[in-house]
C-alpha distance (Angstrom), angle and dihedral (degrees) to the residues before:
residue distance angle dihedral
X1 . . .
X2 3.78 . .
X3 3.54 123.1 .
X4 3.76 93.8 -118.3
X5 3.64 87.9 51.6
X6 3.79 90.4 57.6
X7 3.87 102.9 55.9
X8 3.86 116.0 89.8
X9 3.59 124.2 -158.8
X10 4.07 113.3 -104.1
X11 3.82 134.0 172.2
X12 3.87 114.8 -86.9
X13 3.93 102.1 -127.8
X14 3.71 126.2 -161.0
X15 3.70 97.3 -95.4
X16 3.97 90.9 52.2
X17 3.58 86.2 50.3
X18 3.58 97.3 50.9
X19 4.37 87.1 47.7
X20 3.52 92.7 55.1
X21 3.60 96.0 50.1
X22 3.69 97.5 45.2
X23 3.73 82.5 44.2
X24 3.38 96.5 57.3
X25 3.73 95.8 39.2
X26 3.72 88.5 63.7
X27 3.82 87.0 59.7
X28 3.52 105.5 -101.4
X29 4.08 120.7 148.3
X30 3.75 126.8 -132.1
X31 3.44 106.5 -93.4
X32 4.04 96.7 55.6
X33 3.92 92.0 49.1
X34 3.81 85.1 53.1
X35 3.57 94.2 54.2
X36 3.85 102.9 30.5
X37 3.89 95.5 38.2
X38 4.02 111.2 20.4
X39 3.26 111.0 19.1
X40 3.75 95.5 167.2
X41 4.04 85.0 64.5
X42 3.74 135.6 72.2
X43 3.99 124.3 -116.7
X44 3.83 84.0 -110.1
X45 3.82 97.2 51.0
X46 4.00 88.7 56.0
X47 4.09 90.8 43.7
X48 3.93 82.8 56.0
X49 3.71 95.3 46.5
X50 3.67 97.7 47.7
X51 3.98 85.5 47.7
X52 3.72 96.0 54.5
X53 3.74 96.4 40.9
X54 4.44 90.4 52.6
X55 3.94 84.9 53.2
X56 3.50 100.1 50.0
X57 3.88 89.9 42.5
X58 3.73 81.4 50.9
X59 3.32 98.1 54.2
X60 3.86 92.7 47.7
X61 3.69 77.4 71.4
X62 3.16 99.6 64.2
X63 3.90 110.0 85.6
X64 3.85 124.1 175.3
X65 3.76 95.6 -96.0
X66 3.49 92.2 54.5
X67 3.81 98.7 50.8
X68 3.64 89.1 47.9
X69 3.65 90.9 54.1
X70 3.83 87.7 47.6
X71 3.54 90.5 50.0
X72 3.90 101.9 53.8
X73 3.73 87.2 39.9
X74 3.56 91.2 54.0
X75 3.85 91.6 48.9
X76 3.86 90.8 50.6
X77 4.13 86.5 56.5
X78 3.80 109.3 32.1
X79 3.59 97.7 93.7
X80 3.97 91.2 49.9
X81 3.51 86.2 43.5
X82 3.60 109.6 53.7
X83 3.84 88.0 27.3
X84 3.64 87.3 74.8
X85 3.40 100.5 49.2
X86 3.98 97.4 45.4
X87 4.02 85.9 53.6
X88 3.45 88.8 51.9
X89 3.98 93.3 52.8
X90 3.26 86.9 43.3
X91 3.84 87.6 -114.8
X92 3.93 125.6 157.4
X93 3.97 101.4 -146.9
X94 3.64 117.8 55.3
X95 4.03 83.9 -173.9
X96 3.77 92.7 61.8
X97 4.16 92.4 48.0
X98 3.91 80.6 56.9
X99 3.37 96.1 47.5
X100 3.86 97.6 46.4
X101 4.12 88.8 48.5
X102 3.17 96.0 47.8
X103 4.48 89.5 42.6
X104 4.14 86.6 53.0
X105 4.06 100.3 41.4
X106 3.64 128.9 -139.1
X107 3.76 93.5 -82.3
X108 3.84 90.6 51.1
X109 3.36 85.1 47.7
X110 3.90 103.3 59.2
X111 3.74 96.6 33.2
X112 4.07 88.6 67.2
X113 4.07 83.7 46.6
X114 3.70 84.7 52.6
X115 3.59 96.6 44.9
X116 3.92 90.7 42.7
X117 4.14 87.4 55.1
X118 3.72 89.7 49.6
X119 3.78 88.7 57.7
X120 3.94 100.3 44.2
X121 3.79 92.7 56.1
């Protein structure tokens, strides 16, 4: 039976999660924490984990003060913002670059940029 085949899919508790982040911390790559640490998960699985766990400590953050301040500095930039970008793709409306941006998501957003690099080499 393959490896893969082997692992089974359990809950990540609180202890795991503080492992693989001290694990990581001390500069280890995915693959060795899966084998040293969780050996009932894949190298991806962990990668995922540690991903989810930095954006929710990220967003812990985030307070209301700080979005706020985020927000009005945002406001004060947009048009200088997006204005560059529409100019560069040779777009009239800076306001529908926004809203197209903001429509796809950063994720969306950087997974066509990886495809696109995939494709140019």
């Amino acid at each position: 039976i393959p490896a893969q085949a082997q692992r089974t899919s359990t809950t990540w508790t609180a202890e795991d999660d503080e492992t693989l982040m001290a694990a990581r911390a001390s500069g280890l790559n995915w693959q060795p924490i899966a084998s040293k640490y969780f050996p009932s998960k894949t190298a991806n699985a962990c990668r995922k984990r540690h991903e989810r766990l930095m954006e929710r400590r990220n967003a812990e953050d985030w307070d209301g003060i700080k979005w706020e301040t985020l927000a009005r500095e945002y406001m004060l930039v947009r048009r200088d913002m997006w204005t560059m970008l529409s100019d560069r793709l040779g777009e009239k409306s800076w306001q529908m670059i926004e809203a197209k941006c903001m429509e796809k998501g950063l994720k969306n957003i950087q997974a066509a940029h990886r495809s696109n690099q995939r494709k140019e080499r």
